[in-house]
C-alpha positions in Angstrom: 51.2 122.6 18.2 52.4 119.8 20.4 55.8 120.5 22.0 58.2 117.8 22.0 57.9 114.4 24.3 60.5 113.7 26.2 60.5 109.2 26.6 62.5 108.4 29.3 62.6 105.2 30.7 61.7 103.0 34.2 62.2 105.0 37.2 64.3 103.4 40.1 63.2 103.9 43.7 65.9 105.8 45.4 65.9 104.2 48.9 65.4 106.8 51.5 68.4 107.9 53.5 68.9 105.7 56.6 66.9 103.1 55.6 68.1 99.6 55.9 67.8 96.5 53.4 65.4 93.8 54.2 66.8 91.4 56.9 67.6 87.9 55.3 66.1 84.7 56.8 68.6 83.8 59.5 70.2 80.5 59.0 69.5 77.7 61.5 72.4 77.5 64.3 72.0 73.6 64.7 73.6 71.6 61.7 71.4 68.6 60.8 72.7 65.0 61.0 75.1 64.8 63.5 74.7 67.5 66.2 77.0 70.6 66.4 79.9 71.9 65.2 82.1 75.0 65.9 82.0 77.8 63.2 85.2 78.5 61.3 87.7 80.0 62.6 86.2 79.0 66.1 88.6 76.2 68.2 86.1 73.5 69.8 86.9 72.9 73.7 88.2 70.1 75.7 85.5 67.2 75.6 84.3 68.3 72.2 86.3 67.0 69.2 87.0 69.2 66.0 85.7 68.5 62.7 88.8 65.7 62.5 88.2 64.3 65.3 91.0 65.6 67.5 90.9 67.6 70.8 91.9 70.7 70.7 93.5 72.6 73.8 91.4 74.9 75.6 91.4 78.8 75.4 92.7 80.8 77.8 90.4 82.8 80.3 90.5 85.4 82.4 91.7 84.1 86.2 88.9 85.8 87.4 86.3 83.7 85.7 86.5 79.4 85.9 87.5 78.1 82.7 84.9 77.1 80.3 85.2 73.1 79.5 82.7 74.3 76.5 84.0 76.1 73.1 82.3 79.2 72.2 78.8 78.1 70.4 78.6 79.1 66.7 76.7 82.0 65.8 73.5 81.8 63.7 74.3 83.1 59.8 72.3 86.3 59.4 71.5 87.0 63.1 73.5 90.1 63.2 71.6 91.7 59.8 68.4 90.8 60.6 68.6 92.4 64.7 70.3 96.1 62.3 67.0 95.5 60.7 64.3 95.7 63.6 66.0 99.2 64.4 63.7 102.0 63.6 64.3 103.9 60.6 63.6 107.6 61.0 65.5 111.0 61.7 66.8 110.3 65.0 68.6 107.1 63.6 70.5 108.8 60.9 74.3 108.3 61.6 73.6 107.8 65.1 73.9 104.7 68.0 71.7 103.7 69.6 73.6 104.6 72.8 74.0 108.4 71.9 70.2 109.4 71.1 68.5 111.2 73.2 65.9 109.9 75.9 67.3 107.0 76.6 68.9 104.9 79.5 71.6 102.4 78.4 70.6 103.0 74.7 66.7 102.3 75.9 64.3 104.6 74.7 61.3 105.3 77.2 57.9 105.0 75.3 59.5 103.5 71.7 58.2 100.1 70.1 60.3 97.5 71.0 61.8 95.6 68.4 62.6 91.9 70.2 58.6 92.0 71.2 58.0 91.7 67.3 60.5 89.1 66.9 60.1 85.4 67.4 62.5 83.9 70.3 65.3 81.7 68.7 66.7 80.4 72.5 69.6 78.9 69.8 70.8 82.8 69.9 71.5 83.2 73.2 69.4 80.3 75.3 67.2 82.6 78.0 69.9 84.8 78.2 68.3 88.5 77.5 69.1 89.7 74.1 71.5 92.6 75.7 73.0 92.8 78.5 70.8 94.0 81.3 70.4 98.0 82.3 73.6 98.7 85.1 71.7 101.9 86.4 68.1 103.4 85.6 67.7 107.1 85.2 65.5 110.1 85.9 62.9 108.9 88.8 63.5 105.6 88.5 66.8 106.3 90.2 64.7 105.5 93.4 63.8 102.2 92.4 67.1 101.6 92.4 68.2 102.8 95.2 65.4 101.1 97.1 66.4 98.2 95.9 70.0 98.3 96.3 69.3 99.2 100.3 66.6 96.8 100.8 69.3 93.8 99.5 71.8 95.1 102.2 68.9 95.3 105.5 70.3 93.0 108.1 66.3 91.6 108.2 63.2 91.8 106.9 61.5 94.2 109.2 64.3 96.5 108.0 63.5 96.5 103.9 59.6 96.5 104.4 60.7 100.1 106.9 62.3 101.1 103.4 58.8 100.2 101.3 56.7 102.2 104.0 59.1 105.5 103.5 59.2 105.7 100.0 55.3 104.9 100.0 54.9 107.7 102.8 56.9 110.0 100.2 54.5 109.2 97.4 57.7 108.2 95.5 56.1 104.4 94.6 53.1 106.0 93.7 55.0 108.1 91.0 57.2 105.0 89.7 53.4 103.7 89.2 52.5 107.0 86.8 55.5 106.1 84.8 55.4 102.5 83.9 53.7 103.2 80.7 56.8 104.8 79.6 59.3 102.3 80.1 60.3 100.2 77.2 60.7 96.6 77.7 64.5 96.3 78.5 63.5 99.6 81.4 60.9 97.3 82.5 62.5 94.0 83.1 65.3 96.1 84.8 62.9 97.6 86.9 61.1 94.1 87.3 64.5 92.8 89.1 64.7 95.4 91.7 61.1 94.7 92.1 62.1 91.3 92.3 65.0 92.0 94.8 62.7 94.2 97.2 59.8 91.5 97.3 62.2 88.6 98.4 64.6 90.9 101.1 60.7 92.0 102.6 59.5 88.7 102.1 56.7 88.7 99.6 58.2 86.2 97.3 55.2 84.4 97.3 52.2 86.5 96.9 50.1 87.6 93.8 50.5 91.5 94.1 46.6 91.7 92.2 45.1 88.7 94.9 43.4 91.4 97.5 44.8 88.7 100.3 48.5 90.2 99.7 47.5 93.8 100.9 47.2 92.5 104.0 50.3 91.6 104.0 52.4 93.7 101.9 52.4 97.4 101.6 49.4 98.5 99.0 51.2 101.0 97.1 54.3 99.0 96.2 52.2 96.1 95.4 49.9 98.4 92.8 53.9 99.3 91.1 54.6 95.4 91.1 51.6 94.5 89.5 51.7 97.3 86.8 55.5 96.0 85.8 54.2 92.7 85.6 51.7 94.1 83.2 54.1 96.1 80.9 56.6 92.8 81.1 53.4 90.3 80.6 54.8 87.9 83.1 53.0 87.9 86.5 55.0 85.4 88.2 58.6 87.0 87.8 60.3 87.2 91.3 62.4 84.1 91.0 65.9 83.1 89.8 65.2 83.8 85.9 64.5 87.7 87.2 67.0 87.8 90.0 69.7 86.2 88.4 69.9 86.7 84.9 68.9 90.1 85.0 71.4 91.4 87.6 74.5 91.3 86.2 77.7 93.1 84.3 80.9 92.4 83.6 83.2 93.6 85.1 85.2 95.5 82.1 83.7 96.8 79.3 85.3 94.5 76.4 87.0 95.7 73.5 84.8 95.2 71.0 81.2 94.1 70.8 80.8 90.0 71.6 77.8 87.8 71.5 75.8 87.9 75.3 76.4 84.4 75.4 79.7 84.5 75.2 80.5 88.0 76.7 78.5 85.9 80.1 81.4 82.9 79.6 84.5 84.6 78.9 84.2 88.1 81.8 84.3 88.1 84.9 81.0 89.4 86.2 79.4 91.4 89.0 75.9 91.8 90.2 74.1 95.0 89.8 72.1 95.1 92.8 74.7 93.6 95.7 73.6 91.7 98.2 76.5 92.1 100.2 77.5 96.1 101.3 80.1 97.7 98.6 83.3 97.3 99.6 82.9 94.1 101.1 83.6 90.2 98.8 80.4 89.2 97.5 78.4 87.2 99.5 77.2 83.2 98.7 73.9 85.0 97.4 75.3 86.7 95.0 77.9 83.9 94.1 75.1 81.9 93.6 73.2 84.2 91.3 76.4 84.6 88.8 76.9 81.1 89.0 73.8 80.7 87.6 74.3 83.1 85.3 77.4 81.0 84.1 75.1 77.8 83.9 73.2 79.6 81.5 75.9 80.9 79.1 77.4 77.5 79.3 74.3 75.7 78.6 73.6 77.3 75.0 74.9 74.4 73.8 72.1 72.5 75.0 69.6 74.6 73.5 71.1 73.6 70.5 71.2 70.1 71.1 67.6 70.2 71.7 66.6 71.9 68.7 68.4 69.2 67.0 66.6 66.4 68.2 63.1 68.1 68.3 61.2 66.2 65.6 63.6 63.8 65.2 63.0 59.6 64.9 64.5 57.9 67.6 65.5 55.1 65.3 67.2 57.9 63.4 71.2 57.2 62.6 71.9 60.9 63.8 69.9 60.8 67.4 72.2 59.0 69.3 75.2 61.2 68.0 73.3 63.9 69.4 72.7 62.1 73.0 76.2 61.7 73.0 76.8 65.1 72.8 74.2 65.9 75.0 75.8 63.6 77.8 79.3 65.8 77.3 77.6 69.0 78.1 75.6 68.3 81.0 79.0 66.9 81.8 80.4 69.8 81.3 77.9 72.1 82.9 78.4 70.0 86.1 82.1 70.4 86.2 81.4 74.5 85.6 79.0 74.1 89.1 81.9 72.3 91.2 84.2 75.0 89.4 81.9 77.5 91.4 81.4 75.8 94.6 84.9 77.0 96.1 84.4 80.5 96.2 80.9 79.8 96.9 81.5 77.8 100.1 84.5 80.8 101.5 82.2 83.6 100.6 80.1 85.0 103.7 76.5 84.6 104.4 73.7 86.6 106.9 70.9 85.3 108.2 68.9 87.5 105.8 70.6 85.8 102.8 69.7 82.8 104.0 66.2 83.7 104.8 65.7 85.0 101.3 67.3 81.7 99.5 65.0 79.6 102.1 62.1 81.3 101.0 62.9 81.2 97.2 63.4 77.5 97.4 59.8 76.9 99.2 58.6 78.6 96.2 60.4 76.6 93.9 61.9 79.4 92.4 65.5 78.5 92.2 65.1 76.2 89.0 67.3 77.3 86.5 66.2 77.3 82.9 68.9 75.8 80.9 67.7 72.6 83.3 64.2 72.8 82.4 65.3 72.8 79.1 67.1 69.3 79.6 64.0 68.5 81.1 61.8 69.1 78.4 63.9 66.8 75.9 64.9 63.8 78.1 61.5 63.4 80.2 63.2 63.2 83.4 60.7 66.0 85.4 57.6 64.6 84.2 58.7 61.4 85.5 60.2 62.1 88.5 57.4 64.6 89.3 54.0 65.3 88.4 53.4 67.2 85.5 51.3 70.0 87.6 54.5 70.6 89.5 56.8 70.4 86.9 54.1 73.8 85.5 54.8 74.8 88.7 58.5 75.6 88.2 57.9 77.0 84.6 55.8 79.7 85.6 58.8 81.6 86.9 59.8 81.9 83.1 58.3 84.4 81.1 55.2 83.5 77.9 57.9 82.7 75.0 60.2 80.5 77.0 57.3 78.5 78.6 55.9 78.1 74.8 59.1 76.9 73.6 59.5 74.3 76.6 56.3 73.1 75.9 57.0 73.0 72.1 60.5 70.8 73.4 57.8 68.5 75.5 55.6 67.8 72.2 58.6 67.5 69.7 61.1 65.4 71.6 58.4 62.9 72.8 59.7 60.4 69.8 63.1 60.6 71.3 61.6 59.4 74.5 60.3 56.6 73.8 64.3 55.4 73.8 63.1 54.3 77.6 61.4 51.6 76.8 63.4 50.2 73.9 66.9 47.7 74.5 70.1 48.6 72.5 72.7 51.0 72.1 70.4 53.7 71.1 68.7 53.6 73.9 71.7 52.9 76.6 73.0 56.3 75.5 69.5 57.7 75.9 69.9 56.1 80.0 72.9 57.9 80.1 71.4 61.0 79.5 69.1 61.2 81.7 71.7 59.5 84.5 73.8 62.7 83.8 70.9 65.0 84.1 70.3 63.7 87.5 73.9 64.5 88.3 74.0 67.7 87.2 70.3 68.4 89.3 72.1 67.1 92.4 74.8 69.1 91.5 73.1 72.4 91.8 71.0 71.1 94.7 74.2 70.3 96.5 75.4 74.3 95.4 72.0 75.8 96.4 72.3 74.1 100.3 76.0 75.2 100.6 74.9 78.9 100.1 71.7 78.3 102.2 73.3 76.3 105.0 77.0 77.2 105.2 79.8 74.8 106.1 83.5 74.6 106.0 83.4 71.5 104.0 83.5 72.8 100.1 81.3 70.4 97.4 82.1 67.2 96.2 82.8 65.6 93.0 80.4 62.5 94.7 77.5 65.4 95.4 
């Protein structure tokens, strides 16, 4: 005899504890039609009208850092969901942060998959900004990396930091950094990449392909094998220039109250570099005012990005593309008066001949191009006019694989915008004045990069 049957009905799946819900699709951060606008609850700046149409005032600041003259960009919808949901899900992430597990530098964790590698990169985010901000300090042997690093940026020349290189490589300590790069994740890495980066340019190696069996006889063999196996775990061969040096070295200099976009938290602290050029204790030298400043440009300049996203794809004889120019022309504005904001305390700061040497030889590389300019670039035409297209290649190989494929993506979907030059009208006047203040704000930055390279007691210009 049968026993009785129990019918129950459809089981639900019981989600498994610490798991996350799927990540929606994040909204675009660029409004279509006519450009950008601030987020609720989010005050537009001076030079950038509110939805109505009237100027608002501009927020306060910290003294320590030069006023913005943009508003703080508005955040994609989504964005902070779908980066909770690229965490791993397992039993060391149950009701713990990222900063307390074990293992890991900065919240880093040696040898784990890295979530931003599987992740598209939306510059509309953050620009070329890194997603976080970068590593202050690196732990366990790595710890004399860092110190190499921070000693070889203080050597009063460079036969003095390549003395440094020798010792450590006499002490087998670069040859154990080399047995370890496997283990580094990719935020280690890129840390580790800038004090590569920062030892390279104080010895004088800026130039030289660590792999090319012509640099070991010049540079020391050992350290070039640890260069060329970060450039490996970063995928970026070419990575001693300002997009390493610069927007990898630096921290503000509080930690803020509460957690704030990297864009923003870039803007609104003041910052210091990680790796000093100058000796603790003493002001900052012009190198490393430089090196925030461009920093600054960057957080500034996220408008930009936005501006360019807008305008990719789009008809020049569209009724919204000229809004957009306009707005276009008000931040590079903008970024140019955040350069001449810099240029005081860049011109009073104090410079060596080493820090001198070291900008010299970065500029002969032409590796002082900041991004947020090659961006500009890559929507208004103005570097593959005023230079050949091999060099303007040349200066984008300083960035890493996704920001040269979004550049080139910017060259290929803003080309119907450019054909503005060769059209008459109003459209195409405010497309002229684009450009006209892109070749401002380039002289701008010029004029900033040869007052920290060749001092004088005159400070920059607003007819530089």
């Amino acid at each position: 005899m049968t026993g009785p049957v129990t019918t129950t009905g459809p089981r639900t799946p019981v989600p498994r504890s610490g798991a996350l819900p799927a990540a929606a699709e994040p909204a675009s951060a660029i409004p279509s039609g006519d450009g950008i606008r601030p987020g609720p609850g989010t005050p537009p700046g001076p030079g950038i009208p509110s939805a109505d149409g009237t100027p608002s005032a501009a927020p306060s600041a910290p003294s320590a850092t030069p006023a913005s003259p943009l508003p703080a960009p508005r955040r994609a919808m989504g964005s902070g969901r779908a980066e909770r949901g690229a965490e791993p899900v397992g039993p060391e992430s149950k009701g713990q942060s990222a900063a307390a597990r074990p293992g890991r530098a900065d919240g880093e964790a040696y040898g784990s998959a890295d979530a931003a590698t599987a992740a598209p990169h939306d510059p509309c985010a953050h620009g070329f900004l890194p997603e976080r901000p970068p590593v202050r300090s690196l732990i366990g042997t790595w710890t004399r990396l860092d110190a190499m690093a921070r000693a070889a940026a203080i050597a009063p020349d460079r036969e003095a930091a390549v003395a440094l290189v020798e010792r450590a490589h006499r002490a087998d300590e670069l040859a154990a950094l080399r047995q370890r790069v496997s283990r580094l994740s990719l935020r280690n890495a890129e840390a580790a990449a800038m004090r590569i980066a920062v030892i390279a340019v104080s010895c004088g190696w800026c130039g030289l392909d660590p792999q090319a069996p012509a640099a070991r006889e010049v540079a020391d063999e050992a350290f070039l094998d640890l260069w060329a196996a970060i450039a490996h775990r970063i995928d970026h061969d070419q990575f001693v220039a300002l997009p390493t040096l610069a927007l990898h070295n630096w921290a503000p200099e509080r930690k803020p109250r509460r957690h704030i976009p990297i864009d923003q938290l870039a803007r609104t602290e003041a910052l210091v570099p990680i790796v000093r050029w100058a000796p603790e204790g003493q002001p900052l030298s012009r190198l490393d005012r430089l090196m925030l400043a461009a920093t600054r440009l960057e957080a500034h300049g996220i408008w930009l990005f936005r501006l360019a996203e807008t305008l990719a794809g789009r008809s020049p004889d569209d009724s919204s593309t000229p809004t957009a120019l306009r707005r276009l022309v008000r931040v590079q504005h903008a970024l140019r008066a955040q350069l001449l904001a810099e240029a005081a305390e860049l011109a009073a700061a104090p410079a060596t001949p080493q820090q001198r040497a070291v900008l010299g030889a970065l500029a002969g590389q032409g590796a002082l191009e900041p991004p947020v300019l090659q961006a500009a670039d890559a929507v208004l035409g103005i570097g593959a006019r005023r230079m050949r297209e091999g060099r303007r290649q040349l200066l984008r190989r300083h960035l890493p694989a996704q920001h040269r494929a979004w550049l080139s993506a910017m060259d290929r979907h803003c080309a119907p915008v450019r054909t503005l030059a060769h059209r008459g009208g109003p459209d195409a006047a405010v497309y002229r004045e684009a450009q006209e203040s892109l070749i401002a704000l380039r002289r701008t930055y010029t004029a900033l990069v040869q007052a920290a390279a060749r001092p004088t007691a005159a400070p920059l210009t607003k007819a530089a």
